[in-house]
SELO-11567 format. One line per 10 residues: number of its first residue (from 1); for each residue x, y, z of N, C-alpha, C, O, CB. Coordinates in nm, 4 decimals. Glycine has a CB too. Layout:
# SELO-11567
NUM	X:Y:Z:X:Y:Z:X:Y:Z:X:Y:Z:X:Y:Z | ... $
This chain:
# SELO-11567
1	-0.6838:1.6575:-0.3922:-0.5746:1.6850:-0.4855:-0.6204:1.7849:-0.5912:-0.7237:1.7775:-0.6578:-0.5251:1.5543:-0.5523 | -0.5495:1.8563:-0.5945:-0.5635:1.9927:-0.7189:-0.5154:1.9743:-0.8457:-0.4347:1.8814:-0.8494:-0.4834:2.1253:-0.6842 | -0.5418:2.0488:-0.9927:-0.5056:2.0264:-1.0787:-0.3739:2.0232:-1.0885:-0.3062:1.9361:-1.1431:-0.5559:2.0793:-1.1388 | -0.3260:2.1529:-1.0161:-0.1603:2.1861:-1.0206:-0.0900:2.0195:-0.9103:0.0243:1.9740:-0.9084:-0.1212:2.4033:-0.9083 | -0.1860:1.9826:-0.8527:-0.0695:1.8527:-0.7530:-0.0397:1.7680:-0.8944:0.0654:1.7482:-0.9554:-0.1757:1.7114:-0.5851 | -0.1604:1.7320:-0.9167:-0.2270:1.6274:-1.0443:-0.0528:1.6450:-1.1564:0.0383:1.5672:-1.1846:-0.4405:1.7315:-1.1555 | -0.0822:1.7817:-1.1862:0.0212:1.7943:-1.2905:0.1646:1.8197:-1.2646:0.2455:1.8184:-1.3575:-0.0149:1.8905:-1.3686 | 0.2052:1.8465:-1.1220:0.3535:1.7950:-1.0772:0.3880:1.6441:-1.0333:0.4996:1.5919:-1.0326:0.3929:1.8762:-0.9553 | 0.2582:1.5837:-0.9949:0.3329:1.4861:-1.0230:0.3248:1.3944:-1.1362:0.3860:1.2876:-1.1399:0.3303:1.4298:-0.9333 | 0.2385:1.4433:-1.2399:0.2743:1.3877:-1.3669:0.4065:1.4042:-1.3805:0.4778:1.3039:-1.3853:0.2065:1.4423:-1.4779 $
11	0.4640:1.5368:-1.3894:0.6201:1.5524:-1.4107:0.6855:1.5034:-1.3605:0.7772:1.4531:-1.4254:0.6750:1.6415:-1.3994 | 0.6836:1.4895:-1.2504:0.7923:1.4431:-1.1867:0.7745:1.2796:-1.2326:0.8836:1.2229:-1.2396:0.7906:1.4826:-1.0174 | 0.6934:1.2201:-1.2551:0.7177:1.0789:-1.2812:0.7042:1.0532:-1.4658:0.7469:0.9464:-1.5098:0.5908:0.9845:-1.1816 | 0.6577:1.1325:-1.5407:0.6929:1.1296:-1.6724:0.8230:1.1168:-1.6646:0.8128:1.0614:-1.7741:0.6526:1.2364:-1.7510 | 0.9452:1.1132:-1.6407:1.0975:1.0756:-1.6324:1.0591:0.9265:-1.6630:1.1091:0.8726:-1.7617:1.1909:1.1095:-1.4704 | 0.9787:0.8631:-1.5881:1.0223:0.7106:-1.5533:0.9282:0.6406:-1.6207:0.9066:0.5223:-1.5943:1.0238:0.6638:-1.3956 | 0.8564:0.7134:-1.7238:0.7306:0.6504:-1.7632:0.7687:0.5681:-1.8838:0.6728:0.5310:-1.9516:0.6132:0.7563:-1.7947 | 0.9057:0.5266:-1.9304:0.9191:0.3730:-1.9771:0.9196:0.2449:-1.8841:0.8837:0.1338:-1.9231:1.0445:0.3625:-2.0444 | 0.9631:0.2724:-1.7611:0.9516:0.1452:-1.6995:0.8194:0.1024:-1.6026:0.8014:-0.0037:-1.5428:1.0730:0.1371:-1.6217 | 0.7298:0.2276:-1.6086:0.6068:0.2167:-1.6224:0.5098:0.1654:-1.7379:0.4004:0.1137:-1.7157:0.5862:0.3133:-1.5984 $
21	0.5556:0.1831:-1.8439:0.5149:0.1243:-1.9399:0.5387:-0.0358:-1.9530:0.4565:-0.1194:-1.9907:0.5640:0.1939:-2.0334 | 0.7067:-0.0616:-1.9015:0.6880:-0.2018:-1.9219:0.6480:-0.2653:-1.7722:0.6296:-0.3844:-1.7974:0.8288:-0.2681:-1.9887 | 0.6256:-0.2456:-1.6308:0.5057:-0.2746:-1.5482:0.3987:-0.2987:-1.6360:0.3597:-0.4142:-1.6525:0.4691:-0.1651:-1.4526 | 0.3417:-0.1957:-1.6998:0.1978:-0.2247:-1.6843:0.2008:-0.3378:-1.8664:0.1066:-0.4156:-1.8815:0.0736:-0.0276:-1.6725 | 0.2626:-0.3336:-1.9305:0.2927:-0.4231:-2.0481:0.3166:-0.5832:-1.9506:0.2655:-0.6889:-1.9874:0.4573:-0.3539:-2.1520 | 0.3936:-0.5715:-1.8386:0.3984:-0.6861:-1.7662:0.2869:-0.7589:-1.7524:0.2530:-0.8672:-1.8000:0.4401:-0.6645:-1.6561 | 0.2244:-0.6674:-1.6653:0.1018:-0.7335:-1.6222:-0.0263:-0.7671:-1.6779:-0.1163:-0.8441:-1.6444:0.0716:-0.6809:-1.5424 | 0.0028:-0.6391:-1.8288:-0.1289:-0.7178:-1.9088:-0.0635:-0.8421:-1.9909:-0.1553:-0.9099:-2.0370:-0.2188:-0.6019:-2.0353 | 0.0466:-0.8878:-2.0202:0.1237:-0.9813:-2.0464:0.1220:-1.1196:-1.9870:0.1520:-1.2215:-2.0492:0.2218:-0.9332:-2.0305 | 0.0770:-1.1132:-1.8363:0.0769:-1.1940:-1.7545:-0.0844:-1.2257:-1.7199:-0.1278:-1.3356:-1.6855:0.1652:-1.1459:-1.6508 $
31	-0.1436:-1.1324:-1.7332:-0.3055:-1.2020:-1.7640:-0.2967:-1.2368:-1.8795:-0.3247:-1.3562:-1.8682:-0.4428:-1.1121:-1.7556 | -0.2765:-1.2186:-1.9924:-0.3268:-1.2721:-2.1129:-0.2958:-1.4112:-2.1439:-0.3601:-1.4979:-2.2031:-0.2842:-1.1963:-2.2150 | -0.1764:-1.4103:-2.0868:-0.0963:-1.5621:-2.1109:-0.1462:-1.6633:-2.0118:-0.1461:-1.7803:-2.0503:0.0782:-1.5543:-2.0868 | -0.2067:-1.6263:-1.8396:-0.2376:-1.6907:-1.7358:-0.4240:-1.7233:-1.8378:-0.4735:-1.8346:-1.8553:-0.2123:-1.5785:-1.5577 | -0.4727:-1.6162:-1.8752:-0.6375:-1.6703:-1.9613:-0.5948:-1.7424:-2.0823:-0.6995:-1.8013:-2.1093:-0.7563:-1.5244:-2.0275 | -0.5077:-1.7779:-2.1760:-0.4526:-1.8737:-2.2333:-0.4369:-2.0034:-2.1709:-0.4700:-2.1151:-2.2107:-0.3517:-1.8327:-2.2667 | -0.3763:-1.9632:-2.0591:-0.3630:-2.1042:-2.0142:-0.4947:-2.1912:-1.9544:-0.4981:-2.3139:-1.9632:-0.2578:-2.0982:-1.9060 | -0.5883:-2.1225:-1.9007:-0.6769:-2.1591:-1.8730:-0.7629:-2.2229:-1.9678:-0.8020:-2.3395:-1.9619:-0.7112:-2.0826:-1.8207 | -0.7905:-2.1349:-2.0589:-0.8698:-2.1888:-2.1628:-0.8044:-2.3044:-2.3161:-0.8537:-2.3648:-2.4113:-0.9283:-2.0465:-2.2129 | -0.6846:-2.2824:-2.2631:-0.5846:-2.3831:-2.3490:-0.5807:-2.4982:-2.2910:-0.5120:-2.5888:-2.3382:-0.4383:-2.3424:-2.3644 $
């Protein structure tokens, strides 16, 4: 992969990069609370 692939498809998926944000907010959401529970 080349710089120029690298940086079209940044673009093309910077559009969607709030619900990428809340994926990845999910899932650190869902470890933190699953190591809570463990140690709670």
């Amino acid at each position: 992969m080349t710089r120029d692939d690298i940086i079209r498809e940044y673009r093309e998926h910077s559009a969607s990069w709030p619900a990428l944000v809340g994926v990845y907010a999910l899932i650190v959401g869902a470890m933190v609370f699953s190591g809570y529970m463990m140690v709670g």
